[in-house]
VEXGUKOL-990173 format. One record per residue: x, y, z of N, C-alpha, C in turn; residue number from 1. Coordinates in steps of 0.02 Angstrom, whole numbers, plus 50000, padded with zeros to 5 digits. Layout:
<atoms>
{nX X	nY Y	nZ Z	caX X	caY Y	caZ Z	cX X	cY Y	cZ Z	k NUM}
...
</atoms>
This chain:
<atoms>
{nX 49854	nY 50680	nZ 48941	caX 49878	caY 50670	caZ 49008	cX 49943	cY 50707	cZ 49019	k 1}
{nX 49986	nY 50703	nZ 48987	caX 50036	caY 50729	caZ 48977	cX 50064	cY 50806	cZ 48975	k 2}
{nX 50021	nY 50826	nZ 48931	caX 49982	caY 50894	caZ 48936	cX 49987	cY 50947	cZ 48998	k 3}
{nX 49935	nY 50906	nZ 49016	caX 49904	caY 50920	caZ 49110	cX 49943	cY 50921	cZ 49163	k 4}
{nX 49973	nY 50872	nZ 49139	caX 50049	caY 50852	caZ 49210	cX 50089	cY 50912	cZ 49201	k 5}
{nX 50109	nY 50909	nZ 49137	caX 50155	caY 50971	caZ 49120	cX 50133	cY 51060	cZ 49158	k 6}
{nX 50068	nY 51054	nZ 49143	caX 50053	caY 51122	caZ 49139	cX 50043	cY 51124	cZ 49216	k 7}
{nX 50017	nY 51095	nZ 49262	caX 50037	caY 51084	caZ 49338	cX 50099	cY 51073	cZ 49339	k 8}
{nX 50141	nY 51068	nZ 49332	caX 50204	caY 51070	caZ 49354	cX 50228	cY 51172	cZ 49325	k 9}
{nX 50223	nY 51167	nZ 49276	caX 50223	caY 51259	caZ 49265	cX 50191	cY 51293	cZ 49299	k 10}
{nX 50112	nY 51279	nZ 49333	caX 50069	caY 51319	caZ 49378	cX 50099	cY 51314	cZ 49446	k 11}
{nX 50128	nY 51259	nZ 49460	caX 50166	caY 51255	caZ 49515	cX 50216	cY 51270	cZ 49536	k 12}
{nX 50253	nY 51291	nZ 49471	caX 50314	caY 51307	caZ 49475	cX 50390	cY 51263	cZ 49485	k 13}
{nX 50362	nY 51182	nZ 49478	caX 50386	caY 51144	caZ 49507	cX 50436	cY 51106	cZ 49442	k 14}
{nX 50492	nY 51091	nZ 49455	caX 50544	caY 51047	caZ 49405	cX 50503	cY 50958	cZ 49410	k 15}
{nX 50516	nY 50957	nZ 49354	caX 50513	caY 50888	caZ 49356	cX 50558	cY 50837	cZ 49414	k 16}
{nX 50630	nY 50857	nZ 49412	caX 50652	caY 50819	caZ 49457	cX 50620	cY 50843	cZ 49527	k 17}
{nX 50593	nY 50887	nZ 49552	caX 50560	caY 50902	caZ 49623	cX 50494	cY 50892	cZ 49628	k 18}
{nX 50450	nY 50862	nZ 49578	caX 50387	caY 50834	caZ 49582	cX 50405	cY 50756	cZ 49585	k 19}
{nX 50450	nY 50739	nZ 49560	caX 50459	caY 50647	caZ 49547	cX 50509	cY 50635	cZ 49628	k 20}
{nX 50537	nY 50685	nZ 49647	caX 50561	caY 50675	caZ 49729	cX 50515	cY 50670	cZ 49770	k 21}
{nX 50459	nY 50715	nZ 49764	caX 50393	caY 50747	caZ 49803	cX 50368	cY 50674	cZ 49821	k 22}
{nX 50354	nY 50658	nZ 49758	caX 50322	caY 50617	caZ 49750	cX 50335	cY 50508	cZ 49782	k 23}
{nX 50400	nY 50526	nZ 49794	caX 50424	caY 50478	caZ 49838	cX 50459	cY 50438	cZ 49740	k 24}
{nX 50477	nY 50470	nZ 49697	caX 50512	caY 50436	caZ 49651	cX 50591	cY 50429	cZ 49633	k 25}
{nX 50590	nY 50402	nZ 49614	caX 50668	caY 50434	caZ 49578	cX 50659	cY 50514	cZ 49525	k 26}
{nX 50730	nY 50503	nZ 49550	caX 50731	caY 50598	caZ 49512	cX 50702	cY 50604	cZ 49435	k 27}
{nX 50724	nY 50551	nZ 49388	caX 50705	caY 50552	caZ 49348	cX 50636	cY 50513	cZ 49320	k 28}
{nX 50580	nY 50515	nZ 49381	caX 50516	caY 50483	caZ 49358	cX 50473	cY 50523	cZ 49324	k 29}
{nX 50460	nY 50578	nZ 49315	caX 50423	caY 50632	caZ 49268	cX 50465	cY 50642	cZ 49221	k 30}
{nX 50519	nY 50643	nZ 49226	caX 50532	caY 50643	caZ 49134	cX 50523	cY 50593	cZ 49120	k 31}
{nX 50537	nY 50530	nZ 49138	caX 50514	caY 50477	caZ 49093	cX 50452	cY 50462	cZ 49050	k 32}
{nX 50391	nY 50508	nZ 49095	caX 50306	caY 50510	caZ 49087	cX 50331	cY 50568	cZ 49027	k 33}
{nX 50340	nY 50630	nZ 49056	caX 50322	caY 50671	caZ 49013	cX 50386	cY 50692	cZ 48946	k 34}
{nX 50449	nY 50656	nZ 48951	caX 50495	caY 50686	caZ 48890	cX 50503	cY 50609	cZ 48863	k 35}
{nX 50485	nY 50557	nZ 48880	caX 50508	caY 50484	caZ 48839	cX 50458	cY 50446	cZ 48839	k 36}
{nX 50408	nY 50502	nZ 48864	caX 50338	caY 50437	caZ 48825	cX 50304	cY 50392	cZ 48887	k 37}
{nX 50351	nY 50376	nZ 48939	caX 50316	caY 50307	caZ 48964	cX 50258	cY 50312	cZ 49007	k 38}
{nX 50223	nY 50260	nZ 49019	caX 50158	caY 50261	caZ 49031	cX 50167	cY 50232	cZ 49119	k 39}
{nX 50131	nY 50296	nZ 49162	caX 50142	caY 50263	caZ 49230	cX 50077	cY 50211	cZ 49237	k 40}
{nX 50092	nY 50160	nZ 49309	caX 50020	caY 50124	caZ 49323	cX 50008	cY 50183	cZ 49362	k 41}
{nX 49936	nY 50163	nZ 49364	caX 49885	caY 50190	caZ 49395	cX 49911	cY 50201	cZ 49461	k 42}
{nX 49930	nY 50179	nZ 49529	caX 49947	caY 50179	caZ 49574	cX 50017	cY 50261	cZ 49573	k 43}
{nX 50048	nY 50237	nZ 49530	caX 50088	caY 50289	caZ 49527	cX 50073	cY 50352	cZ 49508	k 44}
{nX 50044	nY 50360	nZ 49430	caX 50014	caY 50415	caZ 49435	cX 49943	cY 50451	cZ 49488	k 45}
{nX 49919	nY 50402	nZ 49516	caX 49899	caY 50429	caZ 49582	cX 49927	cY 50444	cZ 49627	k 46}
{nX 49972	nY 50442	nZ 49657	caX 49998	caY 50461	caZ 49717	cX 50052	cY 50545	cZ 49678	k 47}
{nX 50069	nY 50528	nZ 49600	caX 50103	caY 50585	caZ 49581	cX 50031	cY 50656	cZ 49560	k 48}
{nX 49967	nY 50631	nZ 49556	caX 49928	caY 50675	caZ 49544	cX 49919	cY 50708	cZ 49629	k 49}
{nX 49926	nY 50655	nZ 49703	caX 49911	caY 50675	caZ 49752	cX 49978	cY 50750	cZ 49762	k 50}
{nX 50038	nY 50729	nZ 49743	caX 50088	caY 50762	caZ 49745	cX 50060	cY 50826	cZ 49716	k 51}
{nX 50031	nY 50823	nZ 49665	caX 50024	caY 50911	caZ 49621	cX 49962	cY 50924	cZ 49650	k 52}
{nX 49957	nY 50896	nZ 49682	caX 49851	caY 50911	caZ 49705	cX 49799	cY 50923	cZ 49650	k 53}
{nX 49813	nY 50858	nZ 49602	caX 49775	caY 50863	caZ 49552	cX 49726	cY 50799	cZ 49575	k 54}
{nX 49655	nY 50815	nZ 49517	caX 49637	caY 50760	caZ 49528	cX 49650	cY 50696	cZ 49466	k 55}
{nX 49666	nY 50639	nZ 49487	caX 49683	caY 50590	caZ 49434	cX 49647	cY 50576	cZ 49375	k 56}
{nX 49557	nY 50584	nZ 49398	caX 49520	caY 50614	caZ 49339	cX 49543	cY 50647	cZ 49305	k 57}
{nX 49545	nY 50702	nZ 49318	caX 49571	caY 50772	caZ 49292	cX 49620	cY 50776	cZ 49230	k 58}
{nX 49675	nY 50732	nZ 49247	caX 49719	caY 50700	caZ 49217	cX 49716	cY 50648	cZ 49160	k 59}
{nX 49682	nY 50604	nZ 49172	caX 49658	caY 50538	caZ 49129	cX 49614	cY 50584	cZ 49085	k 60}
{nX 49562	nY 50613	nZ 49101	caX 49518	caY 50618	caZ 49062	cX 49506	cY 50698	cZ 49038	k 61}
{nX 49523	nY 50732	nZ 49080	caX 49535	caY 50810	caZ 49052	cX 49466	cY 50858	cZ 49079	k 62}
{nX 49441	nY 50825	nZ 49135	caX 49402	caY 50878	caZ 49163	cX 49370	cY 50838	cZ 49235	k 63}
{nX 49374	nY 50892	nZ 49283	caX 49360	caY 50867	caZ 49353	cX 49301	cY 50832	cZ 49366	k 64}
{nX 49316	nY 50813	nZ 49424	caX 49255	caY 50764	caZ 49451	cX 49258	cY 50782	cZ 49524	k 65}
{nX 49170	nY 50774	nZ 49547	caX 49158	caY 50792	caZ 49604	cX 49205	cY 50757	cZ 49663	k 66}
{nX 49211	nY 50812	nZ 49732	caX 49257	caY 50738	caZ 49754	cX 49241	cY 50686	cZ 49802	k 67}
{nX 49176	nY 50675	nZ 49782	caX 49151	caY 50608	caZ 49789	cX 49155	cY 50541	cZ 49752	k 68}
{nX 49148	nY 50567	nZ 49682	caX 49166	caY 50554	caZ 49645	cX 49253	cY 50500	cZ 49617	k 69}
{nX 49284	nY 50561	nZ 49631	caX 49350	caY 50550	caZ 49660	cX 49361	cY 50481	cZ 49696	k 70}
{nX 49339	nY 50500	nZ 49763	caX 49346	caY 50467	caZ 49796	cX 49342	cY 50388	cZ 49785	k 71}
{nX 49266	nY 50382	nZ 49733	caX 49260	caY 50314	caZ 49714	cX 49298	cY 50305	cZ 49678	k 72}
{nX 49334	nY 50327	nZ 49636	caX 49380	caY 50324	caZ 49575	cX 49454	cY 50296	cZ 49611	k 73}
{nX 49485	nY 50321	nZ 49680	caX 49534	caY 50308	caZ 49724	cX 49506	cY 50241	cZ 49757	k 74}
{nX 49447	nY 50216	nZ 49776	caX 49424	caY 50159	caZ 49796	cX 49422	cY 50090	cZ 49755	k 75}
{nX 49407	nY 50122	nZ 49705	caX 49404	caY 50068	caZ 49640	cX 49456	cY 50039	cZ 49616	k 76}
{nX 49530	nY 50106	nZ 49627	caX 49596	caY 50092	caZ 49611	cX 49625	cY 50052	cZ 49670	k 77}
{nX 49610	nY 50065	nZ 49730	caX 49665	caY 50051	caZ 49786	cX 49627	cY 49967	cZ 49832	k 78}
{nX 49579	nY 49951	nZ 49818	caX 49547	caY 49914	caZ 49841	cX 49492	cY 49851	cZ 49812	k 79}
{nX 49514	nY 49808	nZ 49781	caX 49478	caY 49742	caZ 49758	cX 49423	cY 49737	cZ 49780	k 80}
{nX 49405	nY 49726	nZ 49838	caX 49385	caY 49687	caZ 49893	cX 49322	cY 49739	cZ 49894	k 81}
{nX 49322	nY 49816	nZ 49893	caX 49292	caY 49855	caZ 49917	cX 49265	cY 49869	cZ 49845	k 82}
{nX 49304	nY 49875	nZ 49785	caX 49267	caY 49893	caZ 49707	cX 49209	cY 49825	cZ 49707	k 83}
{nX 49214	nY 49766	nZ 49693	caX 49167	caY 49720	caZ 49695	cX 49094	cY 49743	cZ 49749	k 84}
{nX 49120	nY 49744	nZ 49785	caX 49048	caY 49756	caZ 49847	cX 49012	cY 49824	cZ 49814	k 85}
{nX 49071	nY 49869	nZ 49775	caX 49035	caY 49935	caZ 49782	cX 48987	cY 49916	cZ 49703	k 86}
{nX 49039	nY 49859	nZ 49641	caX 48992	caY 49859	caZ 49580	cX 48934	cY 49820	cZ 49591	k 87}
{nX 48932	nY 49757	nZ 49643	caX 48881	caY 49737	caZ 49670	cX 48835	cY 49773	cZ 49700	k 88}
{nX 48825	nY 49806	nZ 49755	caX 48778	caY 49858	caZ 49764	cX 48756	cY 49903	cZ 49692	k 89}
{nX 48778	nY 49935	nZ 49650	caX 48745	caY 49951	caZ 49596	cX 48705	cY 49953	cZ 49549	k 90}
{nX 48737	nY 49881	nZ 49560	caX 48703	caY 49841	caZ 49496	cX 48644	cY 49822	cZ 49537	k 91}
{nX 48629	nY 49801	nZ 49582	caX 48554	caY 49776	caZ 49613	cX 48500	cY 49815	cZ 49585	k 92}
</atoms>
């Protein structure tokens, strides 16, 4: 994960402190991820993958997903109410 963030931030050209601003953080929220280890929630590193225009797949797991796909993956994260109905329909 770490990795990935990094190397989008070099493809981007972007400082850590101006992706963790971008991103609605404190200045020092990407170094914390990527030079001291810490582990963001989910919520955060989503909205910091929306910042690099990555996908959070992409990130977690190291190779893209359709963005439909996606999409359920952002539904599942941002919404209780709506993941249940969607694992219920599935499973039928």
């Amino acid at each position: 994960m770490r990795t990935r963030l990094a190397a989008a931030l070099d493809e981007k050209r972007l400082s850590m402190r101006k992706a963790s601003l971008d991103a609605g953080f404190s200045e020092t929220y990407v170094h914390g991820i990527l030079k001291l280890g810490r582990d963001p929630g989910i919520a955060s590193l989503t909205r910091l993958c929306d910042t690099l225009e990555l996908s959070a797949a992409f990130v977690i797991f190291g190779h893209d997903v359709t963005p439909e796909m996606d999409e359920i993956l952002r539904i599942f994260q941002e919404n209780p109410a709506k993941r249940e109905a969607l694992l219920q329909l599935i499973r039928e």
